[in-house]
C-alpha positions in Angstrom: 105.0 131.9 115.8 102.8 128.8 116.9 99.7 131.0 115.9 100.5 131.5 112.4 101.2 127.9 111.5 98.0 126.7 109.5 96.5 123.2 111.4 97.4 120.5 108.7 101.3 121.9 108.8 100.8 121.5 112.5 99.5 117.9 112.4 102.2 117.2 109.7 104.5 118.5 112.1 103.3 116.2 115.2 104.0 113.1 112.7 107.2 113.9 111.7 108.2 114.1 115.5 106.4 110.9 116.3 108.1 109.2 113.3 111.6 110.0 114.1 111.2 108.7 117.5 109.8 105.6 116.8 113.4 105.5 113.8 115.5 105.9 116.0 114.1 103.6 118.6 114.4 101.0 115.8 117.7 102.5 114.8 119.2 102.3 118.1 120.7 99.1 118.2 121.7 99.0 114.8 125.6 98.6 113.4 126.7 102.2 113.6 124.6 103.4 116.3 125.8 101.6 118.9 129.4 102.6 117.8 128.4 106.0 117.6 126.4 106.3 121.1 129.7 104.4 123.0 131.7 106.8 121.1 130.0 109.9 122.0 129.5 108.6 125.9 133.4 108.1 126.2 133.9 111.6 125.1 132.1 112.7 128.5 131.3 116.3 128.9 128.1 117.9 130.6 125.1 115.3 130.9 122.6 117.7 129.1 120.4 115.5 126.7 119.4 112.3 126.8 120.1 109.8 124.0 117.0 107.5 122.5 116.7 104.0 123.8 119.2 103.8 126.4 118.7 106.8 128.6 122.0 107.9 129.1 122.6 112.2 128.9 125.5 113.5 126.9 126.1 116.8 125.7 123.4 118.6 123.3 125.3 118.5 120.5 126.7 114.6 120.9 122.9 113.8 121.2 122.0 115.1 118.3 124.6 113.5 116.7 123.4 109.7 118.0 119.5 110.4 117.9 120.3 111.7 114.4 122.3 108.1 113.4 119.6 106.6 114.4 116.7 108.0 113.1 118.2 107.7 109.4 119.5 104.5 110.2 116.8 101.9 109.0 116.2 104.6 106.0 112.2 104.5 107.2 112.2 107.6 108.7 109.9 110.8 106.7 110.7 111.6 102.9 109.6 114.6 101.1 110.0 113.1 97.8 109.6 115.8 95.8 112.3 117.6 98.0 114.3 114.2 97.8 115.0 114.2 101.5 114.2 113.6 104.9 113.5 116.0 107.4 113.1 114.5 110.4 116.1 112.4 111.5 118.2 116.1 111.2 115.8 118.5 112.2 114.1 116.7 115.5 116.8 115.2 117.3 118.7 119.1 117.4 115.5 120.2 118.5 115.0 117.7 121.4 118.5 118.2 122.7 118.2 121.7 122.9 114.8 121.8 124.7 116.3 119.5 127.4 119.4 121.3 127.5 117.6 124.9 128.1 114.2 123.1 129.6 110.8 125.1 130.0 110.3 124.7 125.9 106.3 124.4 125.8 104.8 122.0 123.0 103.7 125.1 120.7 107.3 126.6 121.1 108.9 123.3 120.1 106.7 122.6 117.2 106.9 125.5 115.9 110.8 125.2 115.7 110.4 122.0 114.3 108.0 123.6 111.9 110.0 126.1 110.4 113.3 123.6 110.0 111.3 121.1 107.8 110.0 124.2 106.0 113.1 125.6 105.2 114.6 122.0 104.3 111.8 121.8 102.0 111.6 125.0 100.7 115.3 124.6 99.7 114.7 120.5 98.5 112.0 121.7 96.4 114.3 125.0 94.5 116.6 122.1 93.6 117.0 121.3 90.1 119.0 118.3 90.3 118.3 114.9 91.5 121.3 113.3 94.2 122.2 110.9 91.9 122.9 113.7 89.4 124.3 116.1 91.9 126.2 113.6 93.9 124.8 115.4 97.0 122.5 113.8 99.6 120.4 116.8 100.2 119.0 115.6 103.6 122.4 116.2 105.7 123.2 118.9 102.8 120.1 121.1 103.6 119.6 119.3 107.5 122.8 121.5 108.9 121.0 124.5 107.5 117.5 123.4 109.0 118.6 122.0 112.4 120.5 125.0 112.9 117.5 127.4 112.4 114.7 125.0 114.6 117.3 125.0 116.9 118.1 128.8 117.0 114.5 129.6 117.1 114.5 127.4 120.5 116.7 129.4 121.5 114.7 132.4 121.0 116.7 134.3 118.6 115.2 137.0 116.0 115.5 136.5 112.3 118.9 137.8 112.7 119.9 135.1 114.9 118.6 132.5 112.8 120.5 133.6 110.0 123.4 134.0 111.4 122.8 130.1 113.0 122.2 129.1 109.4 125.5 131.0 108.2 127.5 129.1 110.4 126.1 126.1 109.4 126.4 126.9 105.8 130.3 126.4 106.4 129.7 123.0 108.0 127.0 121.3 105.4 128.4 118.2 103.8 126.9 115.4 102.7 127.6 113.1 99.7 126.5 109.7 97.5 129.3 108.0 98.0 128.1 106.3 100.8 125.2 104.9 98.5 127.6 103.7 96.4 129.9 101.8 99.1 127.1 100.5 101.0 128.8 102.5 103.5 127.6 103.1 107.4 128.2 106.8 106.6 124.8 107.0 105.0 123.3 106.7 108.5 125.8 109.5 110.5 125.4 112.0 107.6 122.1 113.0 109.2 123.6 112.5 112.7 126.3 114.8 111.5 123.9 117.6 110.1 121.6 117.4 113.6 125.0 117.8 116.0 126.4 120.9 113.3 122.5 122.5 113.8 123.1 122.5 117.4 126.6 124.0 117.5 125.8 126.7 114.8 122.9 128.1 116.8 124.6 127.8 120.2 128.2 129.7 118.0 
């Protein structure tokens, strides 16, 4: 709970949100973005959470996929570099689309979601002994379906069984590889996109 969080985790917390909107504002009308938000719009589907920059509502999950592009997009949102990751641009923008999509999330309620997704994504960062480049596995949309899918099933208000099942399901989605570093490839950006929108629909399945 909010209450248990120590105050510099908290504060650490509040950044990271700050810092992945103010990414994917920059991100937003970058190549690949603006594919991926016209893509998503044209699919339709319940106006439920609003994409970054432009205002326009999609579904949860399709919002999480374009505020996720575009917070990883310029590559300046939050690393762990220890963890060899970011949290931010997988964790937050599943955690935004479900709070609009449910409404009545309070701040403490929403950081602490956010709070325990970067922990986990750390946690699990951290227990990694291999670098990407050795693995051949980016570990931010690796251990971000994971992640998303816990923050997001804790807004949700699910028990500890809840959130495991979330991150189960999201277990069989996670995906994310170094190609993309290797091609210069747009794919880079929507891997985190990709791990926000499979957070979502693991804790809503």
């Amino acid at each position: 709970t909010y209450k248990d969080i120590p105050e510099d985790s908290v504060e650490a917390a509040k950044l990271v949100i700050l810092d992945t909107l103010a990414t994917a504002l920059g991100g937003c009308t970058t190549a690949g973005s603006k594919e991926v938000a016209e893509l998503v719009k044209d699919w339709g589907g319940k106006e439920e959470s609003t994409i970054i920059g432009c205002g326009d509502k999609v579904t949860a999950q399709g919002a999480a996929l374009v505020n996720g592009t575009m917070a990883h997009a310029l590559d300046y949102d939050d690393t762990h570099d220890q963890a060899s990751l970011h949290t931010g641009a997988c964790i937050i923008p599943a955690c935004l689309a479900v709070a609009e999509k449910i409404g009545g999330v309070s701040d403490k309620q929403f950081i602490a979601a956010v709070t325990l997704g970067i922990d986990i994504m750390c946690r699990i960062g951290l227990a990694t002994p291999t670098t990407p480049v050795q693995s051949g596995w980016l570990y931010t949309p690796l251990y971000g379906y994971l992640s998303a899918a816990a923050a997001t099933a804790k807004l949700l208000g699910m028990d500890d069984i809840g959130i495991l099942n979330a991150m189960g399901i999201a277990y069989s989605q996670s995906a994310g590889n170094c190609q993309c570093i290797k091609d210069g490839a747009l794919t880079k950006r929507i891997q985190a996109g990709f791990a926000s929108m499979g957070g979502v629909i693991s804790a809503q399945m």
